[in-house]
KOLSE-794548 format. One record per residue (C-alpha): residue number from 1; x negated, y negated, z negated. Coordinates in steps of 0.02 Angstrom, whole numbers, plus 32768, in hexadecimal, padded with zeros to 4 digits. Layout:
nr,x,y,z
NUM,X,Y,Z
...
// end
This chain:
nr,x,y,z
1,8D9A,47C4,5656
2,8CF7,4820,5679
3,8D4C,48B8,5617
4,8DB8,48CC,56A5
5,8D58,4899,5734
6,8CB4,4925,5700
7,8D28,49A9,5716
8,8D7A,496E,57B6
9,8CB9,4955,57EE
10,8C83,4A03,57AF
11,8D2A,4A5B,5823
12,8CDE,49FC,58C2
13,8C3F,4A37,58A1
14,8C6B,4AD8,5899
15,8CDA,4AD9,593D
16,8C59,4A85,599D
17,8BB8,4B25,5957
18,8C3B,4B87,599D
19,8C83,4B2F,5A3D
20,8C0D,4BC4,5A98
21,8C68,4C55,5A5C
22,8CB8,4CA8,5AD8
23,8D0B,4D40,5A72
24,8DB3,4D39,5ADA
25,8D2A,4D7F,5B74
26,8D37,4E41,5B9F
27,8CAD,4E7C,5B41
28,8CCF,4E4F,5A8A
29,8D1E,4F13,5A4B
30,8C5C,4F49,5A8F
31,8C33,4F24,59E2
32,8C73,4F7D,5945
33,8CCF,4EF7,58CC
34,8C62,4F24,5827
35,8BC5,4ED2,58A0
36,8C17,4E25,58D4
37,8BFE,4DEB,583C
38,8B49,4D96,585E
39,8B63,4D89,58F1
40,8B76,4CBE,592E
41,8B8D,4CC0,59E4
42,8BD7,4D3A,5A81
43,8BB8,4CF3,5B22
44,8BBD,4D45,5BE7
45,8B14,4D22,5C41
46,8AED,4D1E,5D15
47,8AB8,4DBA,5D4D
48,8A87,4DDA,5E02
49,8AA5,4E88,5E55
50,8A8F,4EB9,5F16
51,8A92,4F5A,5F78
52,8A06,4FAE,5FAF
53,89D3,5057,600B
54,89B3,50CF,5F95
55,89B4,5180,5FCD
56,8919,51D5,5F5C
57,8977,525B,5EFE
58,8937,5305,5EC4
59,89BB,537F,5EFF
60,8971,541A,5EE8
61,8978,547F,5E49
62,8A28,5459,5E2C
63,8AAE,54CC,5E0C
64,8B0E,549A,5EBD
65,8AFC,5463,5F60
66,8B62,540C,5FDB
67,8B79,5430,6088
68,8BEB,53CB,6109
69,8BF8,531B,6163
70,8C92,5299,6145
71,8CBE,51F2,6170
72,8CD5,5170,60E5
73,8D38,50CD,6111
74,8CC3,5068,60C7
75,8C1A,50C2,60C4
76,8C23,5111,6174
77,8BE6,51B3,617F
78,8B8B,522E,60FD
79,8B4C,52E1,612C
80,8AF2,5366,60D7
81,8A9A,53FA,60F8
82,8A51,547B,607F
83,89BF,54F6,607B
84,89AB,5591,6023
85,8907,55FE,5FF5
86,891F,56B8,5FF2
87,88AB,5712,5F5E
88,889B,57C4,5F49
89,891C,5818,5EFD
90,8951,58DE,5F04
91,893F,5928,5FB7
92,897C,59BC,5FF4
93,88EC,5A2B,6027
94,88CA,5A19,60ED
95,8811,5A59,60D6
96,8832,5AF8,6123
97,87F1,5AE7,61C7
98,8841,5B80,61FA
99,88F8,5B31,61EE
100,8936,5ACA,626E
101,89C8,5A4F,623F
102,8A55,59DB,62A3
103,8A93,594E,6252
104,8B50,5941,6277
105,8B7E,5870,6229
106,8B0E,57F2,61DA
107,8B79,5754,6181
108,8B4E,56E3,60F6
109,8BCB,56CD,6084
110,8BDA,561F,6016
111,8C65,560A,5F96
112,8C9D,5552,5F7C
113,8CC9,5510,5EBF
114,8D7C,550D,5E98
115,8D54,547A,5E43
116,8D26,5412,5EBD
117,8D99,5395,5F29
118,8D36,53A2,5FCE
119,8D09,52DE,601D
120,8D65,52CD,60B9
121,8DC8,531E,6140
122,8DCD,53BD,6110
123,8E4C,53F2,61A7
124,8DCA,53B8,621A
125,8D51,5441,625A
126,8CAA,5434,6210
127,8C23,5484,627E
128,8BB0,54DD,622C
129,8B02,5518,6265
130,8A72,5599,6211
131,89CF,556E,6233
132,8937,55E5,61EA
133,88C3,5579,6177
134,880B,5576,61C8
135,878B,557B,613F
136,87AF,55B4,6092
137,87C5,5511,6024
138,8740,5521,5F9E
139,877A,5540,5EE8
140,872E,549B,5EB8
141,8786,543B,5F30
142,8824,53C5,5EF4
143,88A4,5397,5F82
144,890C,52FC,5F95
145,89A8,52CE,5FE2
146,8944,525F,606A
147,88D1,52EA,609A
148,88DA,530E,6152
149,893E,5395,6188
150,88BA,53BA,6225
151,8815,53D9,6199
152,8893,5480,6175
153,88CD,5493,622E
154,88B4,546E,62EC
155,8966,549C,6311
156,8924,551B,6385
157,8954,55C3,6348
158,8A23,55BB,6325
159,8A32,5675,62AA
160,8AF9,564A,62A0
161,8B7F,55C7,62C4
162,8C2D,559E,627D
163,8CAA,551F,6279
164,8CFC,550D,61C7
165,8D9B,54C2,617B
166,8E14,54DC,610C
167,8ED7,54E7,610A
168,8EFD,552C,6062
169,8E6A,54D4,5FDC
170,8EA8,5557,5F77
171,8E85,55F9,5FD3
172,8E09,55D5,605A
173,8D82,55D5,5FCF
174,8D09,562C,603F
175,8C8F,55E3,60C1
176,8C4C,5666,612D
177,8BC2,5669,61B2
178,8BA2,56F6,622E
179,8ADC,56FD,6236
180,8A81,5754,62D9
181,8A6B,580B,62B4
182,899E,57CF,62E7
183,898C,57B5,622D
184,89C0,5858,61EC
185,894F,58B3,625B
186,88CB,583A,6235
187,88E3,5868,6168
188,88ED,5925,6188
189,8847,592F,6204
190,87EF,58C4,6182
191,8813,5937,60F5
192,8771,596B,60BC
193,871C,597C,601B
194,86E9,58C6,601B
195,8787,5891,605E
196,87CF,58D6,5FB4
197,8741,58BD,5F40
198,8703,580A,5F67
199,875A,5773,5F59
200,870B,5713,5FC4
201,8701,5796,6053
202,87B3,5787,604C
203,87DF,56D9,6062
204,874B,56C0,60E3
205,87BE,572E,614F
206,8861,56E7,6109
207,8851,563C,60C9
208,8917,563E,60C5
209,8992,55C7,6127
210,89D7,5517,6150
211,8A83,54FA,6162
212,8AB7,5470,61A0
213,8B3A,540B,6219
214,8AB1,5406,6290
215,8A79,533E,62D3
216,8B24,5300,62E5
217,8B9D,52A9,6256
218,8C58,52D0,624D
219,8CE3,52A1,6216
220,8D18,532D,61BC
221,8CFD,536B,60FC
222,8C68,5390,6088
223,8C7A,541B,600E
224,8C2F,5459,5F61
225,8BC8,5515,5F5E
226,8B91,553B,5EA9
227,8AFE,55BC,5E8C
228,8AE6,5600,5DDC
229,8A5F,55AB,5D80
230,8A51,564A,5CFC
231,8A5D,5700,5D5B
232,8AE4,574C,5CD7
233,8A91,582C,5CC1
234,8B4A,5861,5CBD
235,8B7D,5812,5D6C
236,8B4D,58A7,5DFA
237,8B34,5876,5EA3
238,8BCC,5893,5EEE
239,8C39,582A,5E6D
240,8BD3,5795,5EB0
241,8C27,5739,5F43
242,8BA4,56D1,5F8B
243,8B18,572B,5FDE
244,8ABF,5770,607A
245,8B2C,57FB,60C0
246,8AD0,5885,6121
247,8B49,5924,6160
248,8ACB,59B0,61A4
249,8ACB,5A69,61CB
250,8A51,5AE1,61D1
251,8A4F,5B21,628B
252,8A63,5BD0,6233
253,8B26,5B83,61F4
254,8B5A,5B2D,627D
255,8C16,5B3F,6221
256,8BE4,5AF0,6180
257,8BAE,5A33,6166
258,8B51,5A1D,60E2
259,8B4F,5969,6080
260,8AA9,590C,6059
261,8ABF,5866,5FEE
262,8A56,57CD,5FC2
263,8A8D,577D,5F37
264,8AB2,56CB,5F1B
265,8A55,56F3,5E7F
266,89BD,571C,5F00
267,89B2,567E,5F54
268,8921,5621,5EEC
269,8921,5580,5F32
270,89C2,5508,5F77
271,89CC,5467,5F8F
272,8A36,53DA,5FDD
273,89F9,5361,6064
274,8A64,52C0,6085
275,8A71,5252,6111
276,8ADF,51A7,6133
277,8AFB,5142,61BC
278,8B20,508D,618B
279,8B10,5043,622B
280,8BCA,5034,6235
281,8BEC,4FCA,6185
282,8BCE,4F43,6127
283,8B74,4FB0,6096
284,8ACC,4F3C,609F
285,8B27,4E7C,60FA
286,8ADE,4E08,6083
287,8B59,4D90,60B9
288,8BD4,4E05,6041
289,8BB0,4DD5,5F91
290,8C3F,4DFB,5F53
291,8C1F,4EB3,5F39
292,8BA7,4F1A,5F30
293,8B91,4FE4,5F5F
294,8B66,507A,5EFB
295,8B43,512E,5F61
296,8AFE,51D1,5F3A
297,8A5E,51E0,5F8A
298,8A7E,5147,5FFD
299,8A8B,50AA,5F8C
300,8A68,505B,5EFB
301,8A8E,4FBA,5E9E
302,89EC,4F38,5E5B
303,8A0A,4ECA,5DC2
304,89B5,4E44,5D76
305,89D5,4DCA,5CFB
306,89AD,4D10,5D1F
307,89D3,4CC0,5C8C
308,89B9,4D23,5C05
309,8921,4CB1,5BBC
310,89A4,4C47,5B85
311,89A8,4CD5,5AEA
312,88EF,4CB8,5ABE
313,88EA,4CA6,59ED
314,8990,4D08,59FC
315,89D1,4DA7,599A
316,8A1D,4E06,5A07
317,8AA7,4E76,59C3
318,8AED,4EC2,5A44
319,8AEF,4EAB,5B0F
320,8B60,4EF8,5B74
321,8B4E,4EF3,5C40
322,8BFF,4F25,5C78
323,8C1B,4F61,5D2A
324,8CC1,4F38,5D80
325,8D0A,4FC9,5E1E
326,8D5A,4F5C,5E9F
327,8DDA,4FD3,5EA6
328,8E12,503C,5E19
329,8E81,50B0,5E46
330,8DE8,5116,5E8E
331,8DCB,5158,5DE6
332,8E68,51B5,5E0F
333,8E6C,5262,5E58
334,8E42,5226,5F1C
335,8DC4,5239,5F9B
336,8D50,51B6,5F6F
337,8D24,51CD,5EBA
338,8CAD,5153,5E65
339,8C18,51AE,5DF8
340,8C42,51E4,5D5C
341,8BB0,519B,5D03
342,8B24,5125,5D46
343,8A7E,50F9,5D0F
344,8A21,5076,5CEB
345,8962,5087,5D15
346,88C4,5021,5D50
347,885D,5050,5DDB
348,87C3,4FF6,5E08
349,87BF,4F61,5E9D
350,878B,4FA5,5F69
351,8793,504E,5F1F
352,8862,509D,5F60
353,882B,5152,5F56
354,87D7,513F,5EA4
355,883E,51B3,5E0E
356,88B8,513A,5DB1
357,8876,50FF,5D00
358,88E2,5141,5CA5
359,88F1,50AD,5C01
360,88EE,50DD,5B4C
361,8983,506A,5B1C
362,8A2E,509E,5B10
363,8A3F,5141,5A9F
364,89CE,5149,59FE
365,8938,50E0,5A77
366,890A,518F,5AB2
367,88EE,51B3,5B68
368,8921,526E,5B50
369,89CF,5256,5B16
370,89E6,51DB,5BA5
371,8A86,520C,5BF9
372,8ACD,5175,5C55
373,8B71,511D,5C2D
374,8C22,5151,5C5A
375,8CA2,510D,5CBF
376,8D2F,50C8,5C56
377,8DB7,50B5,5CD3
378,8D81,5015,5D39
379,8CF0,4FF7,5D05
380,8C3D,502F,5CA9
381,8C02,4FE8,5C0E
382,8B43,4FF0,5C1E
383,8AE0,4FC1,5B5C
384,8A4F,4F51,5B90
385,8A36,4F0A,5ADE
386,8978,4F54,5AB7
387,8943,4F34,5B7D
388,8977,4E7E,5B5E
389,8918,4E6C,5AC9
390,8881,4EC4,5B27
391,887D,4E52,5BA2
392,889C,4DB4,5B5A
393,8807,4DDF,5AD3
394,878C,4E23,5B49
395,87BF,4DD1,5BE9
396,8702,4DFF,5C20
397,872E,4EC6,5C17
398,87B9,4EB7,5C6E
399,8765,4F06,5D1E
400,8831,4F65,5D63
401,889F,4F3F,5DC9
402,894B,4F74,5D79
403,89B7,4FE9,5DE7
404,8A67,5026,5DBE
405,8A72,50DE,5E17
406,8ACB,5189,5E2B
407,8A4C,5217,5E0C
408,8AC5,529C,5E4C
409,8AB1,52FF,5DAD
410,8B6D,5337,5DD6
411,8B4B,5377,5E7F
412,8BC4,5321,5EDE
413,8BDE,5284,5F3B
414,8C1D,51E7,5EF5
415,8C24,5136,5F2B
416,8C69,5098,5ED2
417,8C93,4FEC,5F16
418,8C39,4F7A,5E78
419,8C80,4EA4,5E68
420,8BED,4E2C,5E51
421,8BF6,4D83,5DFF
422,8C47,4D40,5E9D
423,8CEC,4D9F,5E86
424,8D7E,4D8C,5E47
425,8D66,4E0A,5DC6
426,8CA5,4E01,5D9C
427,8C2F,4E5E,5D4F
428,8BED,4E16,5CA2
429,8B63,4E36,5C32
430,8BA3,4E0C,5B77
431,8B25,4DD8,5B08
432,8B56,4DB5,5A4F
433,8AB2,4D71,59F9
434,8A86,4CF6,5969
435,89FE,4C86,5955
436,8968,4CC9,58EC
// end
C-alpha cells in the first residue's frame, strides 16, 4: 500500500511548495521562458505611492521651449513663459557716426513645431507679453522650471504685446510679436567697437527677453518653439524663420528698407519656466488614494516598498514594478497625453530641489545608458530587480527616497492619472525569486 500512498504524498507536497505561485498574475511574460526554469516562486508585493510637489526641472539647454497657459480638467491650470539670451552674431556696421538711421518695424518672429499637438484651447486668445531680461544670466548658471519669472523681470517695461491663436494648426505656424522700435535704436546707438568685439559688453546692454503670458493663467493653449541645437554653415540668415526682425533705412534712402536679422541660431540661452495652480483640484487630497498624479514640472509620484524583507535569503530573478493609467485611451492622439517614458530615481529626504539620483539598475547597471522605461499602452513596466536586491542586502545604505518622475527630456507637457493598490485595477510589483 505504501507504493501507492508515497506517490500520492509526494503530488501534495509538491502542490502545497507551490500553493504561492501566482503565474496566472500580469507580470509573468516580464521574464523570458529559457529563465523560469530555476525559478520557484512569482508573487505581487504592497507597494505604497503618493503625490507630491515636484516642480525642480532643468529647462534650459534643451532644444525647445514652450510658451502658453491652458486649463486641464483635472490639473487646473499650467502656464509657461520663456526667456531668451541674445549673443553676438554678424551686425551690420552702424559705427559710422556720420550716418543717421530710422528704424521703420521691429517683430520677433517664433516658428512653432509641426509636430507638436498644442495643450489646450487653441481658439482661445492667448495674450502674450515681451518683457526685456534685467541682468545677463551668467554662463554658469542652470535654470529650472520653478525659477521665478520676476528674478528675469519686474513687468515694468512691456517692448511688445500680442494675442495669439490658431484656426488652421496647419498654416498658422508662425507666432509673431511686434517689439517697440526703443530696442532697435537702442542696438544701433550702442554699436561700437566693444559692442561688436566683446561678448560681454553686449549682453550687459542686451541680456535678451522674457516672454511670457504676463501674471495671469488662461484658459487657452500652450505651444511647442524648437531652436536648433547644431547651427547647420549652409543655412543663411534669411532661410531661417525664427528670429529678431529689424527693417531700417539709412536717412540717405528713405525709399529703401533695408532688413537686419537675428538669428534663432543667435539666441544662446532659452529656457522654459512653468507655473500651476492646484488650488482648484484634488491633485494633493490625501483622502484620494485611489490614484495618484504625474506632471511635468509640477508633480511627482514617491514609492516605497513595505514588505520587501519578506525576500531576505532570496534570489531574486527578476522584479517588475508595473504602473497602471487610470484611463487609457490618453495614450491616444488627444490633449492630455501621458509621458512617453518615466523614470525612476532617488533623491535624498528634506532636500525637493536636490538633482535626482539617477540609479545604476535597469540597462547593463550603468547610470549613463539610463534612459527610463516606455509606456506600453496602459501602463509602464519599471525593472526594479538589482534595487531590490540592494536594498534588501544592505538595508543600512539604503539613505533615498524613491520617486517616479517626468524629466521633460521631450520638451513638452504630459500628465498621467496612475491607480494605486486601492483600485480596481492596481499597480503591482512582480517579484519571481527562489530561495538561496
Amino acid at each position: 500500500m505504501n507504493k501507492f500512498f508515497l506517490p500520492i504524498l509526494f503530488a501534495l507536497l509538491l502542490t502545497f511548495t507551490f500553493s504561492c505561485d501566482k503565474h496566472q498574475d500580469f507580470g509573468l511574460n516580464i521574464l523570458p521562458e529559457q529563465d523560469l526554469i530555476n525559478t520557484n516562486f512569482a508573487d505581487t508585493f504592497t507597494v505604497n505611492v503618493h503625490t507630491r510637489p515636484y516642480t525642480h526641472i532643468q529647462t534650459m539647454g534643451k532644444e525647445a521651449v514652450l510658451i502658453g497657459s491652458y486649463k486641464d480638467p483635472i490639473f487646473g491650470y499650467t502656464k509657461t513663459s520663456i526667456g531668451i539670451q541674445i549673443q553676438q552674431f554678424s551686425y551690420p556696421d552702424f559705427t559710422d557716426s556720420a550716418v543717421t538711421y530710422t528704424v521703420d518695424s521691429v517683430f520677433l518672429m517664433l516658428k512653432l513645431d509641426p509636430g507638436y499637438t498644442p495643450y489646450g484651447k487653441i481658439y482661445n486668445p492667448l495674450p502674450l507679453y515681451v518683457f526685456p531680461i534685467k541682468e545677463p544670466i551668467s554662463i554658469t548658471r542652470r535654470i529650472y522650471a520653478d525659477d521665478s519669472i520676476t528674478e528675469f523681470t519686474d513687468f515694468s517695461d512691456t517692448l511688445g504685446y500680442t494675442e495669439f491663436s490658431i484656426f488652421n494648426i496647419e498654416s498658422d505656424t508662425i507666432l509673431k510679436i511686434y517689439i517697440d522700435k526703443s530696442l532697435a535704436y537702442k542696438f544701433i546707438d550702442s554699436a561700437d567697437y566693444y559692442f561688436f568685439n566683446d561678448s560681454a559688453h553686449f549682453t550687459d546692454r542686451f541680456p535678451g527677453f522674457i516672454i511670457t503670458p504676463g501674471r495671469n493663467f488662461y484658459d487657452a493653449a500652450i505651444y511647442k518653439i524648437p531652436f536648433p541645437a547644431v547651427i547647420n554653415p549652409h543655412i543663411t540668415v534669411d532661410q531661417l524663420t525664427s528670429g529678431l526682425y529689424i527693417y531700417y533705412h539709412p536717412d540717405t534712402v528713405s525709399d529703401t528698407s533695408y532688413l537686419y536679422k537675428l538669428p534663432s541660431s543667435g539666441m544662446s540661452k532659452y529656457f522654459t519656466l512653468i507655473e500651476h495652480d492646484y488650488s482648484n483640484t484634488n491633485i494633493f487630497n490625501s483622502n484620494n488614494d485611489s490614484v495618484v498624479y504625474l506632471q511635468t514640472a509640477g508633480t511627482a509620484i514617491d514609492v516605497s516598498f513595505p514588505y520587501i524583507n519578506a525576500l531576505k535569503n532570496k534570489v531574486i530573478h527578476k522584479a517588475e514594478l508595473i504602473l497602471q493609467l487610470e484611463n487609457p485611451q490618453y495614450t491616444e492622439q488627444t490633449s492630455y497625453m501621458p509621458p512617453k517614458q518615466v523614470f525612476l530615481v532617488g533623491r535624498k529626504p528634506d532636500d525637493s530641489t536636490a538633482e535626482p539620483v539617477f540609479l545604476a539598475d535597469y540597462f547593463n547597471r550603468q547610470t549613463v545608458e539610463y534612459k527610463g522605461f516606455q509606456l506600453q499602452f496602459d501602463h509602464y513596466s519599471i525593472n526594479v530587480t538589482h534595487l531590490l536586491q540592494k536594498i534588501i542586502n544592505h538595508p543600512d545604505q539604503d539613505t533615498l527616497i524613491y520617486s517616479i518622475i517626468d524629466l521633460f527630456d521631450n520638451q513638452q507637457l504630459t500628465r498621467a492619472v496612475l491607480t494605486t493598490q486601492n483600485n480596481s485595477k492596481p499597480l503591482k510589483l512582480v517579484v519571481f525569486y527562489s530561495n538561496y
